[in-house]
C-alpha positions as a Markdown table, in Angstrom:
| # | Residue | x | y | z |
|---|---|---|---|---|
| 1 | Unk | 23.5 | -17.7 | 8.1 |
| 2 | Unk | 26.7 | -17.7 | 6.4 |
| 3 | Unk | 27.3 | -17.7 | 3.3 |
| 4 | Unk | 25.6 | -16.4 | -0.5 |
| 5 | Unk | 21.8 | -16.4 | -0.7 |
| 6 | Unk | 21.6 | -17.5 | -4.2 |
| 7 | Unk | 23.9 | -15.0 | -5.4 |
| 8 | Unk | 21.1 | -12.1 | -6.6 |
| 9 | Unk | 17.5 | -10.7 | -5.2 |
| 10 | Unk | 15.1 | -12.3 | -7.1 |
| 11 | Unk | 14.3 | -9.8 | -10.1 |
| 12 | Unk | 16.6 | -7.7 | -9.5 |
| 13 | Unk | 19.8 | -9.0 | -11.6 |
| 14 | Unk | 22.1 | -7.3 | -9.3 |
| 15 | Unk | 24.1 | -9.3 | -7.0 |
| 16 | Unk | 23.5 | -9.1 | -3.0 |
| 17 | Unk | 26.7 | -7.6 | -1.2 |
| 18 | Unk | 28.1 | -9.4 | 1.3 |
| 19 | Unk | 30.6 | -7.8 | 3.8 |
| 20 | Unk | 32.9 | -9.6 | 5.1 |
| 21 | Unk | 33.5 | -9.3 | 9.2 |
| 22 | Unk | 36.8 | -9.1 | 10.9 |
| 23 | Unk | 36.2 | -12.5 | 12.2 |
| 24 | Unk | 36.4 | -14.2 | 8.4 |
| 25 | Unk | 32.0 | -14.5 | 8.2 |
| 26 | Unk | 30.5 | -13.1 | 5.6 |
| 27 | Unk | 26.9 | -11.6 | 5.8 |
| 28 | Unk | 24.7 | -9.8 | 4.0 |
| 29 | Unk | 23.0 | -6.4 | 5.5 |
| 30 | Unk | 19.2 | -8.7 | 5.7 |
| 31 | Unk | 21.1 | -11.4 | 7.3 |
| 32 | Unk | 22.4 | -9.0 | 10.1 |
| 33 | Unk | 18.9 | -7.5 | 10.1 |
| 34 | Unk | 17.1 | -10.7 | 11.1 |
| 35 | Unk | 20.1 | -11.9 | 13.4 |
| 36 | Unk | 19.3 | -8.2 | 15.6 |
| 37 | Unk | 15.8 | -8.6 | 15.5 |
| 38 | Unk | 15.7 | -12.9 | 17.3 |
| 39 | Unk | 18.8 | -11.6 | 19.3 |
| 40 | Unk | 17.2 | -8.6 | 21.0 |
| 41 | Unk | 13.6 | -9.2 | 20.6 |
| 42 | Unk | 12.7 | -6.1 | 18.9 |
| 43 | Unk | 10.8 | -5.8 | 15.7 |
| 44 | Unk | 11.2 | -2.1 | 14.9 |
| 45 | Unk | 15.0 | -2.4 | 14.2 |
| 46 | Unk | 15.4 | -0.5 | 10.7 |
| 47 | Unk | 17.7 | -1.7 | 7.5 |
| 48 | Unk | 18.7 | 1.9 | 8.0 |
| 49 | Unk | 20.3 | 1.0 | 11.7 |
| 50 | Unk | 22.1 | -1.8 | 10.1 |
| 51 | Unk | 23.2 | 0.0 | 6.8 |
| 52 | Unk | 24.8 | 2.7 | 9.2 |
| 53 | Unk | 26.5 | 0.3 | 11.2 |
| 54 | Unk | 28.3 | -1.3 | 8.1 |
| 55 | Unk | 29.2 | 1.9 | 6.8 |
| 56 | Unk | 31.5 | 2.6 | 10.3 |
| 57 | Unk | 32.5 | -0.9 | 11.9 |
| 58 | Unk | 32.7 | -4.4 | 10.7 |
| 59 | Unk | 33.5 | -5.7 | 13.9 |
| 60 | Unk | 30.5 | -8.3 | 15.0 |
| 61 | Unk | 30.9 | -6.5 | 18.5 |
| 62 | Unk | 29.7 | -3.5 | 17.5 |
| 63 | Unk | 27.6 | -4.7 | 14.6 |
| 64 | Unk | 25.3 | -7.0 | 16.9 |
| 65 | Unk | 25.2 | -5.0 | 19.8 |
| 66 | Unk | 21.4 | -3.9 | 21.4 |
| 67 | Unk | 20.8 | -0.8 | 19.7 |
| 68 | Unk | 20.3 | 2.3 | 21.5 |
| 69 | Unk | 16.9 | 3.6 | 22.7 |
| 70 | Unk | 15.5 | 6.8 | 21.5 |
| 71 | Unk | 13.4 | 8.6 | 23.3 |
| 72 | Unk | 10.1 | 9.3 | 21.5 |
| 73 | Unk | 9.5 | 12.8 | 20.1 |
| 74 | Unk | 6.6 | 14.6 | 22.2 |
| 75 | Unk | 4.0 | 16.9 | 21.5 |
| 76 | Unk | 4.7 | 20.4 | 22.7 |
| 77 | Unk | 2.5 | 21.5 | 25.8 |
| 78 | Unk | 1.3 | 24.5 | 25.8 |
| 79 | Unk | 0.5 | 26.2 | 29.3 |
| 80 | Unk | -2.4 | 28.4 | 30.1 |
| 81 | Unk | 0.5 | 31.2 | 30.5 |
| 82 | Unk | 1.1 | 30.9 | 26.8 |
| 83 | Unk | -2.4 | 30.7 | 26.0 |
| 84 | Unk | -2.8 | 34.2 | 27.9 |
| 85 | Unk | 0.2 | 35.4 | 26.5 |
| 86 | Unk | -1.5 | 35.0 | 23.0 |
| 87 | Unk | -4.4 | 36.2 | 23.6 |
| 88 | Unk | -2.8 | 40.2 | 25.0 |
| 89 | Unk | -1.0 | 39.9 | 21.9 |
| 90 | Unk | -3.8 | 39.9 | 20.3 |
| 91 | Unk | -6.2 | 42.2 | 21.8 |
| 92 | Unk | -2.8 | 44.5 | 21.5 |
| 93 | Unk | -3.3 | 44.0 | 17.4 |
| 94 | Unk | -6.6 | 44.6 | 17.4 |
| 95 | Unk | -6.6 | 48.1 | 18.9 |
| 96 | Unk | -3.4 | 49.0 | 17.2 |
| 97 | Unk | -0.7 | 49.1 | 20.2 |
| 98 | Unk | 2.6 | 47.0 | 20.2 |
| 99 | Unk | 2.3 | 43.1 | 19.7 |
């Protein structure tokens, strides 16, 4: 896993960049990528996740450790009080008193 990947992406003419670790490796941000994604099982780790972990450590620590869980963003409910609330607003509109 160490080391230069042929040196560019293939059609792209610009070189791959490779950071270089506090522990002397070098590794490029699709290296670490793949390395996450065997170490902790997961397939839905991002470039993004790793990009932003270069940017503020280069400690393999930190770099490689489990990523955090998010909870998952949830659909509002809305409660039959709301749905009542709505509707007086409403009827208040329609016969011209205070919404």
């Amino acid at each position: 896993m160490v080391g230069n990947n042929g040196g560019s992406r293939a059609g792209a003419g610009r070189p791959l960049q490779e950071y270089t670790l506090t522990d002397g490796t070098k590794w490029t941000a699709r290296q670490i990528l793949m390395r996450l994604r065997s170490r902790w099982k997961q397939k839905d780790i991002a470039m993004h996740l790793v990009r932003g972990r270069l940017l503020r450590h280069r400690c393999p620590d930190k770099l490689f450790a489990k990523p955090a869980l998010t909870k998952p963003r949830t659909k509002l409910t809305i409660t039959e009080k709301d749905i009542d609330r709505e509707m007086m607003n409403l009827a208040l509109k329609s016969i011209g008193g205070r919404p």
